[in-house]
C-alpha positions in Angstrom: 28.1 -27.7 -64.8 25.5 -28.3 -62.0 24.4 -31.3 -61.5 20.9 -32.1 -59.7 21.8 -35.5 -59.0 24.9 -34.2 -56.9 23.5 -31.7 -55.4 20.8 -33.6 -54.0 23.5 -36.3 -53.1 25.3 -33.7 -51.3 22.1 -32.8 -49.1 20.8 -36.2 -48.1 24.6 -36.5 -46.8 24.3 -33.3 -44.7 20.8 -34.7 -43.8 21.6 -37.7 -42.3 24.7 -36.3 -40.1 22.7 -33.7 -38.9 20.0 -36.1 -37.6 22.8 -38.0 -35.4 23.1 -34.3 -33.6 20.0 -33.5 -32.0 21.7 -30.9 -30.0 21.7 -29.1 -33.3 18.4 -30.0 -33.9 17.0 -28.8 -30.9 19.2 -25.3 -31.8 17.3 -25.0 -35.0 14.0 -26.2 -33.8 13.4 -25.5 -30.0 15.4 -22.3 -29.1 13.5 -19.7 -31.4 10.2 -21.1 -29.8 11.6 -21.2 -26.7 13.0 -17.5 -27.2 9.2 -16.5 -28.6 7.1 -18.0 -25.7 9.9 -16.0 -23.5 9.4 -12.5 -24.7 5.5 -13.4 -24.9 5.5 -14.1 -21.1 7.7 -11.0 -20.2 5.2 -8.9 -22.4 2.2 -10.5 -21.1 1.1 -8.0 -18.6 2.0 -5.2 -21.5 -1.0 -5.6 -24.0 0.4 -4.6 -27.6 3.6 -5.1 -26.9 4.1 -9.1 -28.4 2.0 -7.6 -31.3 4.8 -5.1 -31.9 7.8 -7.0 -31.6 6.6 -10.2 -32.3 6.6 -9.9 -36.6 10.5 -8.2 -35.9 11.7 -11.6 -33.7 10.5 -13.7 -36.5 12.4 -12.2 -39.1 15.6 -12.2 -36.6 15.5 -15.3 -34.5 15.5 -17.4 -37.7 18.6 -15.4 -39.0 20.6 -15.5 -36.4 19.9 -19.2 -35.3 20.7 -20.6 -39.3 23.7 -18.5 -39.5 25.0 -19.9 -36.5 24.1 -23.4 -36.9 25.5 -23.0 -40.7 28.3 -21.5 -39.7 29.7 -24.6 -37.1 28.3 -27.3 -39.0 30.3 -26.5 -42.1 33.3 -25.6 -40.2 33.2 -29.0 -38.7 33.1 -30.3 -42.2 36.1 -28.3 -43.1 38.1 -29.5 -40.2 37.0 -32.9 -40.1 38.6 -33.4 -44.1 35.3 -34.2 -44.9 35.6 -30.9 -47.3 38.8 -31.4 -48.4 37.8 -34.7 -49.7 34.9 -33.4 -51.1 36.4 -30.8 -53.3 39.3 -33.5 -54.4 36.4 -35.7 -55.9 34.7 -34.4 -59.5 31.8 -32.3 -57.9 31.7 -28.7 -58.7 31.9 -25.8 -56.0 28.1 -24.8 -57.2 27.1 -28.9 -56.6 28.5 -28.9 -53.4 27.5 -25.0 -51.9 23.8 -26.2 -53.3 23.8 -29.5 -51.6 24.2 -27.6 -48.0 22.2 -24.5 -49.0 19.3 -27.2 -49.8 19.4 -29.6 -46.4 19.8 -25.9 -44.2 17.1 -24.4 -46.3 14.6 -27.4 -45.6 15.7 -26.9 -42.1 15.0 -23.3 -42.3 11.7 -23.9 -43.9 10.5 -26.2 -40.5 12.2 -23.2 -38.4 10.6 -20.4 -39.7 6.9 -22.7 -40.1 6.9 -23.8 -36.3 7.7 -20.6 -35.0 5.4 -18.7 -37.3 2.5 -21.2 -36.5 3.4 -20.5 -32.6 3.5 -17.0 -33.1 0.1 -17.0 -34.8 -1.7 -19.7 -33.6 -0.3 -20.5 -29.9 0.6 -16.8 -28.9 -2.0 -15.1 -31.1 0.2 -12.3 -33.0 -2.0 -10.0 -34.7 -2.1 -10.0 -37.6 -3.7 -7.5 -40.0 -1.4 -9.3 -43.2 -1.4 -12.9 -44.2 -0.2 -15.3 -42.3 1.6 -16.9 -45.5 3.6 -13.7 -46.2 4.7 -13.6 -43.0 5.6 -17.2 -43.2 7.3 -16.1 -46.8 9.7 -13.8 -45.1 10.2 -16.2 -42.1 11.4 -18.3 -44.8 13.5 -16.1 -46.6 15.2 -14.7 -43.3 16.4 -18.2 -42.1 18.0 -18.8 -45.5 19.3 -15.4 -45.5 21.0 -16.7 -42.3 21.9 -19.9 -43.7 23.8 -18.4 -46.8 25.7 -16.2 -44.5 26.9 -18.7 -42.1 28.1 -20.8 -45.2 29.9 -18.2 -46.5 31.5 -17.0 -42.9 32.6 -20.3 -42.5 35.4 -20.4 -45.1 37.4 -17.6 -42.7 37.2 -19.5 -39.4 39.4 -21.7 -38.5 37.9 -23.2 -35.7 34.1 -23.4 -33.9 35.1 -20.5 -31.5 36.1 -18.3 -34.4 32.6 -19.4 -35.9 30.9 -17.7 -33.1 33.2 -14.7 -32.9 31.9 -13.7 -36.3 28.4 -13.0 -34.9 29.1 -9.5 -33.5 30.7 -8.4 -36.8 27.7 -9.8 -39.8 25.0 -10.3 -37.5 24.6 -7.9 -34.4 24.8 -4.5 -36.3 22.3 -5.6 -38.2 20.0 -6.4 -35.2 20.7 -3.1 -33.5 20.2 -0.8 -37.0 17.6 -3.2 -38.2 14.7 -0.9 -36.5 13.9 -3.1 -33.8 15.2 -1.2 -30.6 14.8 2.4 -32.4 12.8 3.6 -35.5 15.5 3.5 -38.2 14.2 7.4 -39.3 14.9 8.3 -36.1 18.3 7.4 -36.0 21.4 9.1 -36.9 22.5 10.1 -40.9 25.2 7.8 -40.7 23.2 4.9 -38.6 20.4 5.4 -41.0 22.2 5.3 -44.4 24.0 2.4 -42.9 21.2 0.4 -42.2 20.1 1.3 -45.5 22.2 -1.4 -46.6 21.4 -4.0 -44.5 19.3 -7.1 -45.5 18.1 -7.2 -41.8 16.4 -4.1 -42.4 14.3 -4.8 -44.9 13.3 -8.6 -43.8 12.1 -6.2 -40.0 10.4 -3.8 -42.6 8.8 -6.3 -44.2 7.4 -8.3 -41.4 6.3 -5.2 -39.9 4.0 -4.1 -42.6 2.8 -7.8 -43.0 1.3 -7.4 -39.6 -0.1 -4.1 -40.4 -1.3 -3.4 -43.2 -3.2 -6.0 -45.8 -2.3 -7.2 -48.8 0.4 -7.0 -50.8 2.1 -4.0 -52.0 5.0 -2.3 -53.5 7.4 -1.8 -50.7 7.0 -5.3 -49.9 7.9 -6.7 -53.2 11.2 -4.3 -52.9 11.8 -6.0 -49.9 11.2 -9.5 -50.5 13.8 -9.1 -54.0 16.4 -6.9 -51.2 16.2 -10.1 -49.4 16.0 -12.7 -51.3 18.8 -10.7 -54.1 21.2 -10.9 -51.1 20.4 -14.3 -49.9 21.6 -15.6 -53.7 24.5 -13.1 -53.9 26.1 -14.3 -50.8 25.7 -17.8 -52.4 27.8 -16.7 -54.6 29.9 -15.3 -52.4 30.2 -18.4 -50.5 31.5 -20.1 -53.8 33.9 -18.4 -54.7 35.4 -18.0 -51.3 35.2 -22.3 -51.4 38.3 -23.9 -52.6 40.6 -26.4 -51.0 43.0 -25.9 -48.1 45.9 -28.2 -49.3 46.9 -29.0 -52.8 
């Protein structure tokens, strides 16, 4: 049975070891705005451009920075013991997979609010949407992210093999996600593919965030693909989490 009381244990503990790594930190925090005011600069002299692009980075820098950040830092719990000692101690899979889903997912909820408030307010993204749906999404992609780099992580054995995973869960779904090519204008195959992809709908969404107002039906389908597969990798993720030794 879950218990709050663990569960919250569990994330003040990955909390307080992740503020002793600011190189984490600055991972999580400073690279997506770094990456943002990048691509604003190169598109600077191309007006429209950032406007474009900009909603589709803020569904897929938060993604791809939680999963990878998720991915090592529970890896390093796994081959530091800490884990294994964990999981010998009476807490429950679901107690301890909630504990570090709820410290990355208040991570990923200051992620995806700084670099939406840059986007917005520092950059000025057009917007023809509400700013708090596209936070909403933001949001949802970075924990997206964050379930998927805690569910990678029980098939690496070390950091290296962390990152090696990247090309195989997360770049296919940046280069099928619409953001290079219209996904109608792809291939069958491509297109039914990215049919199924999560990354697809979190680029769709942000996309009609910034261009059309209010909220409608195909954004609702969107934020429940998203969010469904955020809480079904969860699960995943525990029942893929067991010991090493016995």
């Amino acid at each position: 049975m879950i218990s709050p009381t663990r569960t919250l244990a569990t994330a003040r503990r990955v909390l307080l070891q992740l503020r002793h790594d600011p190189r984490t930190i600055a991972l999580m925090l400073v690279v997506p705005l770094a990456l943002l005011t990048l691509l604003y600069w190169a598109f600077h002299a191309t007006p429209g451009v950032f406007d474009h692009v900009g909603p589709a980075l803020l569904a897929v820098f938060p993604m791809t920075v939680m999963f990878l950040v998720t991915s090592i830092a529970t890896l390093r719990e796994r081959t530091s013991g800490t884990l294994e000692r964990l999981l010998a101690m009476p807490l429950a899979k679901a107690d301890l997979l909630l504990g570090y889903a709820l410290a990355f997912g208040l991570l990923a909820v200051v992620q995806a609010a700084a670099a939406t408030a840059l986007a917005v307010g520092l950059l000025g993204l057009h917007l023809t949407g509400s700013a708090w749906l596209l936070l909403l999404f933001a949001v949802l992609d970075a924990l997206l992210g964050t379930a998927l780099g805690l569910f990678v992580s029980a098939f690496a054995a070390s950091e290296f093999q962390a990152v090696q995973f990247m090309p195989a869960f997360v770049f296919p779904q940046l280069l099928l996600c619409g953001l290079f090519v219209p996904r109608d204008r792809m291939q069958a195959v491509l297109s039914y593919v990215s049919d199924v992809l999560p990354m697809s709908y979190a680029v769709d969404a942000m996309t009609r965030v910034s261009d059309t107002a209010g909220f409608s039906g195909d954004l609702a389908r969107d934020l429940a693909v998203v969010a469904g597969c955020a809480l079904a990798v969860l699960a995943l993720g525990a029942a893929t989490l067991r010991r090493r030794t016995r």
